[in-house]
C-alpha positions as a LaTeX table, in Angstrom:
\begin{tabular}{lrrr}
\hline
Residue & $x$ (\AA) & $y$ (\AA) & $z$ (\AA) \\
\hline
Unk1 & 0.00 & 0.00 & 0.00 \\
Unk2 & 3.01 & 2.39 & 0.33 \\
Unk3 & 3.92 & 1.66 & $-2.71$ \\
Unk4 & 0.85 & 3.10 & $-3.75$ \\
Unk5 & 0.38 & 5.90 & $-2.05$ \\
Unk6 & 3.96 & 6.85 & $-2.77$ \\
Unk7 & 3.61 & 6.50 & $-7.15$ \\
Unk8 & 0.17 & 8.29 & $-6.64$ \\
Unk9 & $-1.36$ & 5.88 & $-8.96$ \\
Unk10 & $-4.85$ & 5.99 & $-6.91$ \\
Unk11 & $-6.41$ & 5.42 & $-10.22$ \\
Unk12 & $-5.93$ & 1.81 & $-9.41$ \\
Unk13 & $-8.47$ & 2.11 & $-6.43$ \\
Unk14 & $-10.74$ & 3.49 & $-8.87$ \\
Unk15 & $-10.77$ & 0.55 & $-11.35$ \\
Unk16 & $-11.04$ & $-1.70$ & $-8.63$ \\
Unk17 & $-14.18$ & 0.14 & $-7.59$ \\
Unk18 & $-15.75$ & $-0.03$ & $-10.92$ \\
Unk19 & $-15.29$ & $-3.96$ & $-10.85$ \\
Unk20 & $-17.31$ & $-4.40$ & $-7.75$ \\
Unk21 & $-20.22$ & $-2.78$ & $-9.31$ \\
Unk22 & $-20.38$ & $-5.62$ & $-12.14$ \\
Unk23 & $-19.10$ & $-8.51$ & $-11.00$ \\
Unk24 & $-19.90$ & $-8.02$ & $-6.51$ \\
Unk25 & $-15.70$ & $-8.52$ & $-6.13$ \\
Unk26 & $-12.81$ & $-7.57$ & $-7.75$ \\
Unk27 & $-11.63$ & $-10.24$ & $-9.61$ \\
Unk28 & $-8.47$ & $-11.96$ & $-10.37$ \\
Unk29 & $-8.49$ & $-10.85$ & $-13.95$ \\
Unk30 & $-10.36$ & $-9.71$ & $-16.82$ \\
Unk31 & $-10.57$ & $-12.84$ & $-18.21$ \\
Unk32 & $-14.10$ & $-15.29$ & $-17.65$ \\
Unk33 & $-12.43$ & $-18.11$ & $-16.33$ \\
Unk34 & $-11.05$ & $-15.88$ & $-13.72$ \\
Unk35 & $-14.49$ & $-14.34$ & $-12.36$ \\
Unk36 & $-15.19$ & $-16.97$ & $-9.44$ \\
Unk37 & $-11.76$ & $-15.89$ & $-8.20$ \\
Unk38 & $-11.24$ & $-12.84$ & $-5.98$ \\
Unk39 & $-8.37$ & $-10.89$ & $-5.36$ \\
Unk40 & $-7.04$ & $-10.18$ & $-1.86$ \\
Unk41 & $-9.16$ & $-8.20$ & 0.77 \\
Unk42 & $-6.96$ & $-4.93$ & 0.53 \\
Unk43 & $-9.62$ & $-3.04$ & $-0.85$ \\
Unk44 & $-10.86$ & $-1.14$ & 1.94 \\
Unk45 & $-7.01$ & $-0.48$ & 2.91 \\
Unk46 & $-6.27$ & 0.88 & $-0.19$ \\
Unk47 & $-9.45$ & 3.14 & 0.18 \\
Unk48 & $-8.18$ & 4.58 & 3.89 \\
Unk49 & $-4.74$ & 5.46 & 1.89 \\
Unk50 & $-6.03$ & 6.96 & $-0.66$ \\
Unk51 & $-8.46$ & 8.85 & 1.66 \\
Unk52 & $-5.24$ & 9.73 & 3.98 \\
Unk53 & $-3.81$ & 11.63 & 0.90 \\
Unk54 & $-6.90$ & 12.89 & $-1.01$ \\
Unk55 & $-9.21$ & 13.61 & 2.18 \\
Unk56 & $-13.25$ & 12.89 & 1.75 \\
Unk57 & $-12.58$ & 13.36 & $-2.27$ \\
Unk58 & $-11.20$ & 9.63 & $-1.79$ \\
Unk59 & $-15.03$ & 8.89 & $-0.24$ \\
Unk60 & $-16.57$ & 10.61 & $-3.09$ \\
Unk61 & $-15.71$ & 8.37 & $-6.05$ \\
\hline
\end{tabular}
């Protein structure tokens, strides 16, 4: 997550947002056989840094 928050790429949080919508997780990958597959549960961190550097923008999205 530093690693994140230090390369400022919070666009990643957004993408991973815009999967939940569709599929109700973020999945492994784009491809179908990967959809019963989730990734990780680092979701919500990733939100809180994002939020730490953005403020309630982050909240917003």
């Amino acid at each position: 997550m530093l690693g994140l928050q230090e390369s400022k790429h919070e666009d990643l949080v957004d993408d991973f947002a815009y999967e939940v919508d569709p599929f109700g997780h973020i999945p492994n990958g784009n491809r179908t056989d990967y959809l019963s597959r989730s990734q990780p549960p680092f979701f919500a961190l990733m939100v809180q840094v994002a939020a730490n550097a953005e403020g309630e923008r982050a909240y917003q999205k």
